[in-house]
C-alpha positions in Angstrom: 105.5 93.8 90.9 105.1 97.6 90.5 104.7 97.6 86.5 105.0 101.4 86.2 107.5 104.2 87.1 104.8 106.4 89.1 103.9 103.1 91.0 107.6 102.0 91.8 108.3 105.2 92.8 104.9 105.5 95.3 106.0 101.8 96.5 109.8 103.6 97.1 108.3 106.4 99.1 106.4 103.7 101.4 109.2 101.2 102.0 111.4 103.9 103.2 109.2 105.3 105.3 107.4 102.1 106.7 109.2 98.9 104.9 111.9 96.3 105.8 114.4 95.1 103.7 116.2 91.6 105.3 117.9 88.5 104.6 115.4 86.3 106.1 116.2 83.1 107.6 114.4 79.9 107.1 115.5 76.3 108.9 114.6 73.3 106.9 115.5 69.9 107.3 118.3 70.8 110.0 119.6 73.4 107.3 119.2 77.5 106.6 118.4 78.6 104.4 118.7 82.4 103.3 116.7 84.7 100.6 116.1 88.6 100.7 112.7 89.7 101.5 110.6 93.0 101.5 108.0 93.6 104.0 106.3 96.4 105.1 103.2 96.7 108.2 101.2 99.6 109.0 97.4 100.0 110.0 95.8 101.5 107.2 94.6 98.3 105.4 94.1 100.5 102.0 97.5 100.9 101.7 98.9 97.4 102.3 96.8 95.9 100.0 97.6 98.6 97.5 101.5 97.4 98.4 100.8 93.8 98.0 99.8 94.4 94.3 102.9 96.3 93.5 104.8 93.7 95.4 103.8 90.9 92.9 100.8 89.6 94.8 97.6 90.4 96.7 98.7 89.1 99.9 98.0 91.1 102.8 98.3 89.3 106.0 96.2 90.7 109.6 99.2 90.9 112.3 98.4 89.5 115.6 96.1 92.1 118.0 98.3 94.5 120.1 98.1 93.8 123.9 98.0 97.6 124.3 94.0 98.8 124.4 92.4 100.8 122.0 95.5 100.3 119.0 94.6 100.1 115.2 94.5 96.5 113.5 97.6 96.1 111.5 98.3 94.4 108.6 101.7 93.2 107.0 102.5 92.6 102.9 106.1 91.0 101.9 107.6 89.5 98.8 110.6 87.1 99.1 113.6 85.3 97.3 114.2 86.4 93.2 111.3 89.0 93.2 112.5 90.7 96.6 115.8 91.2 95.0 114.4 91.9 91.3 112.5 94.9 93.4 115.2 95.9 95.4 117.2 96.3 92.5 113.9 98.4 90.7 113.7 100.5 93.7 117.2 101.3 94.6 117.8 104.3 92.7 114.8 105.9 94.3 116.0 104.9 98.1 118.0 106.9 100.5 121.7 106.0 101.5 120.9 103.7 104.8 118.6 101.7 102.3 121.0 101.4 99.3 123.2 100.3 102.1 121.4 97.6 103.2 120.0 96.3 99.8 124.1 96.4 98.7 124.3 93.7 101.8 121.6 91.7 101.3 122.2 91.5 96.8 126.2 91.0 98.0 124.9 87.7 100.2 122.3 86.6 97.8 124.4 86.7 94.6 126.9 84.6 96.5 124.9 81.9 97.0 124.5 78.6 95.4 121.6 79.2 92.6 118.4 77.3 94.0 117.9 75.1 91.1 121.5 73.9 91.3 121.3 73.0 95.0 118.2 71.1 94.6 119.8 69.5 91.7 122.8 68.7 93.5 120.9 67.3 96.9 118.7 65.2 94.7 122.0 63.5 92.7 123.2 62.5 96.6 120.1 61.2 97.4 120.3 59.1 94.5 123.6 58.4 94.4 122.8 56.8 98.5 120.1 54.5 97.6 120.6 50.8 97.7 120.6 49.4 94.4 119.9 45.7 93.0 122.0 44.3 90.7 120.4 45.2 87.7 120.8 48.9 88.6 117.3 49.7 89.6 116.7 51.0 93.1 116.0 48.8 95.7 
């Protein structure tokens, strides 16, 4: 993630010109499952890959070719779950109103949640806690 003040505030300037802040929405098992996320697609490639360092990684993804003749590649970086929000919290002071807006949503949803860890631990404890057993306690 951006790891100084000039950088967070040049990653700022580009996500509220260009970026997208959601509560992405992912379907697993017959459940969804929601996280924040941060992406942001333009065509000059410098600039998204200069993004996807400050956004924790050095992942920038080619979008699909525009049917429309004689557009610009485009390329897309994103972060998503705990480090969207820890950046959306970095970032907010620097953001306009419709984007402090929006982060306050997305942070108000997140927080509510069940912690990760604790709904893995809890779905594995069921699954355990379904499986035949023998009488000697092992699992079947």
């Amino acid at each position: 993630m951006a790891t100084s003040e000039v950088e967070l505030a040049w990653l700022a300037g580009l996500l509220e010109g260009e970026g997208s802040f959601l509560m992405y929405r992912c379907h697993v098992g017959g459940r969804e499952y929601r996280y924040p996320k941060i992406s942001v697609n333009m065509t000059d490639r410098d600039v998204i890959e200069h993004a996807a360092r400050l956004l924790g990684g050095n992942k920038m993804y080619p979008l699909p070719p525009s049917k429309e003749p004689n557009r610009k590649p485009a390329f897309r970086a994103h972060v998503s779950g705990w480090k969207a929000a820890e950046l959306m919290r970095q970032a907010y002071p620097l953001l306009g109103h419709r984007r402090r807006a929006r982060i306050d949503e997305i942070l108000s949803e997140y927080e509510a949640q069940e912690p990760t860890q604790a709904r893995r631990s809890r779905a594995c404890s069921a699954a355990a806690a379904s499986r035949p057993r023998r009488p000697d306690g092992k699992f079947a």
